[in-house]
C-alpha positions as CSV (number, residue, x, y, z in Angstrom):
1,X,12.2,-10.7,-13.0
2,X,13.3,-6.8,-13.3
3,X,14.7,-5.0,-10.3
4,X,13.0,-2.8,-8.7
5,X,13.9,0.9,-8.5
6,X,14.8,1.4,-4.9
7,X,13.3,5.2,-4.5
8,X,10.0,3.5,-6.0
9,X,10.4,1.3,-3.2
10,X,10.9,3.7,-0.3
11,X,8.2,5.5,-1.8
12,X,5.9,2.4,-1.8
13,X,7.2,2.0,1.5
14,X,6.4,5.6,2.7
15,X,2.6,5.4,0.8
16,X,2.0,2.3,3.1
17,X,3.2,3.4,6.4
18,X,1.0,6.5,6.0
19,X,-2.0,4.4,4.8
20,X,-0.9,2.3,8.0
21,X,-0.7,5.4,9.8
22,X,-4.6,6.5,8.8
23,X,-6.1,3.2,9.4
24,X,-4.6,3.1,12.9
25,X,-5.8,6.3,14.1
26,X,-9.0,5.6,12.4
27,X,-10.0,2.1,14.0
28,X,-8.2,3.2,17.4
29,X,-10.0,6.7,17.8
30,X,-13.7,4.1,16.9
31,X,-12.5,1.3,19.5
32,X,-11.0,3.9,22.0
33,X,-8.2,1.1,22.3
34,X,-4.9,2.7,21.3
35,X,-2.8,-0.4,20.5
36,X,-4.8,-0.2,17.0
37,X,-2.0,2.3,16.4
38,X,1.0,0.2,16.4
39,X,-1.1,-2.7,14.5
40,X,-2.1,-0.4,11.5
41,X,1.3,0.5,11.4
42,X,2.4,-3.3,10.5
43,X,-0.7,-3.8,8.2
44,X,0.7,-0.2,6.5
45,X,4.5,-1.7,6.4
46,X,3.7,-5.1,5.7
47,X,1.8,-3.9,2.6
48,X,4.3,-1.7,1.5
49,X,6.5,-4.0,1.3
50,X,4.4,-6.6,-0.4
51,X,3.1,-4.5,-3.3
52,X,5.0,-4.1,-6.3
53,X,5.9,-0.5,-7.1
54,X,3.9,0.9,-10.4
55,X,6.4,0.5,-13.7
56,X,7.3,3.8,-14.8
């Protein structure tokens, strides 16, 4: 298995806190229940940290 480079990594990371981010407001501004917001941000961490960066 290759490492990883670790900017790709904070920038995957990043990409999936903000995709998080969105889907949080998103579902919590539909359900008017605001604790969608902290639970989109662990789906958006979780999968930043489980997909694999792109190669370069």
């Amino acid at each position: 298995m290759s490492e990883v480079d670790p900017k790709a990594r904070r920038k995957q990371i990043i990409v999936g806190l903000v995709m998080g981010l969105i889907v949080g407001v998103v579902v919590s501004a539909l359900t008017a229940f605001w604790l969608w917001l902290p639970a989109g941000l662990a789906l958006g961490l979780a999968s930043g940290v489980i997909i694999k960066p792109p190669a370069e």
